[in-house]
PyMOL CGO cylinders between C-alpha atoms (Angstrom):
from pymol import cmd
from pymol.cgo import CYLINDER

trace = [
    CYLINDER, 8.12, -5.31, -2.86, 5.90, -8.25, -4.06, 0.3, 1, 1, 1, 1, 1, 1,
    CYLINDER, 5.90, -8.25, -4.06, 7.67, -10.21, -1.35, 0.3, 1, 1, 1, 1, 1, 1,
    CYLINDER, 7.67, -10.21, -1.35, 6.22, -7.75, 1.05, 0.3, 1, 1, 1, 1, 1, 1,
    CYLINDER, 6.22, -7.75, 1.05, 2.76, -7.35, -0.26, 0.3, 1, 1, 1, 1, 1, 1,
    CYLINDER, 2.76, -7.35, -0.26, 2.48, -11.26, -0.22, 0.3, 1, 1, 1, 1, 1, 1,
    CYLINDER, 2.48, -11.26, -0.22, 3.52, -11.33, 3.76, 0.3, 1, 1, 1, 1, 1, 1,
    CYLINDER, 3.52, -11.33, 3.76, 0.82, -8.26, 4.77, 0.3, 1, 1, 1, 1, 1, 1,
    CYLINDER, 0.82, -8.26, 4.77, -2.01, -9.98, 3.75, 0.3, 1, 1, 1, 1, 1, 1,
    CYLINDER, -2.01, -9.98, 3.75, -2.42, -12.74, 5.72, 0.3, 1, 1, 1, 1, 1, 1,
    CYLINDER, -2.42, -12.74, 5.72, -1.03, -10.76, 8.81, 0.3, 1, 1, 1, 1, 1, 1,
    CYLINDER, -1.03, -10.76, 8.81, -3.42, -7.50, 7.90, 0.3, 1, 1, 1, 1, 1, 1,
    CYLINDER, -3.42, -7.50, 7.90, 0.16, -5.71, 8.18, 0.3, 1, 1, 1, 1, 1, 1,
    CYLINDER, 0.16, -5.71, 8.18, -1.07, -1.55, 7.06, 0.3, 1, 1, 1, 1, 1, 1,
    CYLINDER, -1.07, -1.55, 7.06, 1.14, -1.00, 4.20, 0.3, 1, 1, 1, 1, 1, 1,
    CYLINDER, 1.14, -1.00, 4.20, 2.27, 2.85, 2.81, 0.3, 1, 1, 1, 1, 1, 1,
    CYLINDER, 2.27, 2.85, 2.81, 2.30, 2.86, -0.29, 0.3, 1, 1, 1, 1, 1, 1,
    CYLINDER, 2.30, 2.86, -0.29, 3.57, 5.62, -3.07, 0.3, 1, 1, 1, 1, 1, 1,
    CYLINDER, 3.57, 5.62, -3.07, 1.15, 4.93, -5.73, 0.3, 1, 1, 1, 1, 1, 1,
    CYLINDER, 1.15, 4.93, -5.73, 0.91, 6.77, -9.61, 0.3, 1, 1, 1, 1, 1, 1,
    CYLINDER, 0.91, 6.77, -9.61, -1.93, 7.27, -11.23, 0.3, 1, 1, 1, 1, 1, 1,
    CYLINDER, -1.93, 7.27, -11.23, -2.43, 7.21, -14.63, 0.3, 1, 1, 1, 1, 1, 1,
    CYLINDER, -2.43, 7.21, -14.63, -2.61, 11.17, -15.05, 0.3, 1, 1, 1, 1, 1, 1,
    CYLINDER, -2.61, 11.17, -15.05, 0.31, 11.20, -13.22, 0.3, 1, 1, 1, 1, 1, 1,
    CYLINDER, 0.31, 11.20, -13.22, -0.20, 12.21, -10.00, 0.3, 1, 1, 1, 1, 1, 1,
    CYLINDER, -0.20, 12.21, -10.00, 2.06, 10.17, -7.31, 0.3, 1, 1, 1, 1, 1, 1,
    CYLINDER, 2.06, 10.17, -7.31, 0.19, 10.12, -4.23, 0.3, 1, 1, 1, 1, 1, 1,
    CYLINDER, 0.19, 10.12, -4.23, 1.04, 7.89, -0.48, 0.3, 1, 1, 1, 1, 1, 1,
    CYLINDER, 1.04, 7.89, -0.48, -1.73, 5.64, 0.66, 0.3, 1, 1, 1, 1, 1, 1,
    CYLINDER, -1.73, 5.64, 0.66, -2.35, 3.63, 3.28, 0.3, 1, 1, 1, 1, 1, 1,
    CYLINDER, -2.35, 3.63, 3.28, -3.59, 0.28, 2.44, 0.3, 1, 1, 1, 1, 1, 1,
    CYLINDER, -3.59, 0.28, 2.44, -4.51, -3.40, 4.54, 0.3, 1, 1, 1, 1, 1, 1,
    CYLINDER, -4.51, -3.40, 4.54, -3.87, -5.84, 1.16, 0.3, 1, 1, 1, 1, 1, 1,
    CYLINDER, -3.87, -5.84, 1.16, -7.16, -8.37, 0.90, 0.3, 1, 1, 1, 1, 1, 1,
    CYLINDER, -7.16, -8.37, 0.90, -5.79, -9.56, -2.21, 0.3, 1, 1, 1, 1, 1, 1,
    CYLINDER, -5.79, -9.56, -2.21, -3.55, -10.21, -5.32, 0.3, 1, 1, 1, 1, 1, 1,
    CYLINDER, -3.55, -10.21, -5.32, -3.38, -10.81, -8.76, 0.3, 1, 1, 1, 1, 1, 1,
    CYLINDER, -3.38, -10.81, -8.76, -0.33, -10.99, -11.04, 0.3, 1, 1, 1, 1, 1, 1,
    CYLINDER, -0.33, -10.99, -11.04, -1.28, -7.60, -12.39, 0.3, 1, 1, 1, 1, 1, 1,
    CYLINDER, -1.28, -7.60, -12.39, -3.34, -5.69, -9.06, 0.3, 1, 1, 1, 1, 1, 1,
    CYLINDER, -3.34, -5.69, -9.06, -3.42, -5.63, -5.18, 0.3, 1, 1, 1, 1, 1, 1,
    CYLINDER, -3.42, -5.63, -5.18, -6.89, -4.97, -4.23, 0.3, 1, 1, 1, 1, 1, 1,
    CYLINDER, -6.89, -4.97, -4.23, -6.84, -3.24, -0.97, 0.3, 1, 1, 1, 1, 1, 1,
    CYLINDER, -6.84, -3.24, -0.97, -8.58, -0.90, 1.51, 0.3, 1, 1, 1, 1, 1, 1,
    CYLINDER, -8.58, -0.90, 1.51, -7.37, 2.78, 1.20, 0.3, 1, 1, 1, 1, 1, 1,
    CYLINDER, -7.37, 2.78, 1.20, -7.78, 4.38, 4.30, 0.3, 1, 1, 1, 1, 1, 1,
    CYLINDER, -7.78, 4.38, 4.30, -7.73, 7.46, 1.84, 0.3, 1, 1, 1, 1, 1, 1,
    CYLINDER, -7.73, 7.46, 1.84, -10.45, 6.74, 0.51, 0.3, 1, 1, 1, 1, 1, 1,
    CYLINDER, -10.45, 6.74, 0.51, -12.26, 4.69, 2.68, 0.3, 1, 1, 1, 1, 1, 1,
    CYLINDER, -12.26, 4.69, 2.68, -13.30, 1.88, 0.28, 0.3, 1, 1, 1, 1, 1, 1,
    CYLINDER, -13.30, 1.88, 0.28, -12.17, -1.13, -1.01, 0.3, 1, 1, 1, 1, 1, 1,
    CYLINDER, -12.17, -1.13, -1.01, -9.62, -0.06, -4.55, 0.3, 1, 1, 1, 1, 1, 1,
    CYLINDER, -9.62, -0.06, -4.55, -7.33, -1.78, -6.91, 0.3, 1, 1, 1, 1, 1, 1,
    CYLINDER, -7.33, -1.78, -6.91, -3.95, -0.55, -7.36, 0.3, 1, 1, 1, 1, 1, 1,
    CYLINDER, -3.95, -0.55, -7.36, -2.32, -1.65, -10.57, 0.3, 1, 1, 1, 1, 1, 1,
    CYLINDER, -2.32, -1.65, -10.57, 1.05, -3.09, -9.30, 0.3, 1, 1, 1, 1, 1, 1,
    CYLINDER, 1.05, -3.09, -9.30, 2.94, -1.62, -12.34, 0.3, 1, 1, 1, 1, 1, 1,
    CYLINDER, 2.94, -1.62, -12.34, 1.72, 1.99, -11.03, 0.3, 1, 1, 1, 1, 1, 1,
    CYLINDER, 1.72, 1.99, -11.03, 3.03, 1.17, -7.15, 0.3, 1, 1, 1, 1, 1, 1,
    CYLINDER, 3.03, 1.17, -7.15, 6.63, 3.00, -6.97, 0.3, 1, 1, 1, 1, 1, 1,
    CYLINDER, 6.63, 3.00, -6.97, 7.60, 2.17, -3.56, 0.3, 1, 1, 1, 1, 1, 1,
    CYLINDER, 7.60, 2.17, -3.56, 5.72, -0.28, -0.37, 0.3, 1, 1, 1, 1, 1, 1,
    CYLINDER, 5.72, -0.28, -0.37, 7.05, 0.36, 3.47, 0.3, 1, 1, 1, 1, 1, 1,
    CYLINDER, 7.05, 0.36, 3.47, 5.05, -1.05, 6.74, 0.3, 1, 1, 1, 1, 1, 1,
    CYLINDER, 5.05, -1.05, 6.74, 3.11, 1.60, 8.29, 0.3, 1, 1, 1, 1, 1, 1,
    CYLINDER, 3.11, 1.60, 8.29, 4.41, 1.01, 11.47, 0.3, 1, 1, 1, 1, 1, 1,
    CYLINDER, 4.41, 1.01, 11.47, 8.08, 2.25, 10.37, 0.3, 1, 1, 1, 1, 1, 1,
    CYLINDER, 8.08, 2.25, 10.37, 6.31, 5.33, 9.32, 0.3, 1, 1, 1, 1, 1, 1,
    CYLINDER, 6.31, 5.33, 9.32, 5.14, 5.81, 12.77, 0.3, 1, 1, 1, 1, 1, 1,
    CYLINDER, 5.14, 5.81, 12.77, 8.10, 4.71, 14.54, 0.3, 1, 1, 1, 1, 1, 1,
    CYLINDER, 8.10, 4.71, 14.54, 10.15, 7.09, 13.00, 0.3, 1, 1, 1, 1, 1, 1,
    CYLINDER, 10.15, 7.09, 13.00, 7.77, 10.03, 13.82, 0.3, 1, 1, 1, 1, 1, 1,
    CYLINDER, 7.77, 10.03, 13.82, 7.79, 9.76, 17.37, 0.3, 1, 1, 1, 1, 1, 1,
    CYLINDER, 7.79, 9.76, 17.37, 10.24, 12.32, 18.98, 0.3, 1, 1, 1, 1, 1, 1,
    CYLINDER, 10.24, 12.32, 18.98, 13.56, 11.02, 20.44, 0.3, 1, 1, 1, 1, 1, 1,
]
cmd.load_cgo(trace, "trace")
């Protein structure tokens, strides 16, 4: 996963991410990485529409968006 995070940010590669917070909650955002630390990926969340920072201990799974919409498209 770190591997992957590394790679999108100097392409600008939209990342899905499934993402905890700390009450709990598990909820899949979007992202385009601008940065990392050895504890956060600071990213725009097309949720949200702002710049965030998603603690990478709290990010449970990382896919390219474009799978997401490759696989949506009917057959």
């Amino acid at each position: 996963m770190n591997a992957l995070l590394l790679r999108s940010q100097p392409e600008n590669l939209p990342l899905v991410i499934m993402y905890q917070a700390q009450d709990g909650t598990i909820t899949r955002r979007n992202i385009v990485v601008k940065s990392l630390s050895s504890s956060a990926v600071y990213a725009y969340c097309f949720y949200r529409k702002q710049n965030r920072r998603f603690l990478l201990s709290n990010i449970l799974a990382a896919y390219p968006a474009s799978i997401l919409r490759r696989n949506s498209q009917p057959a």
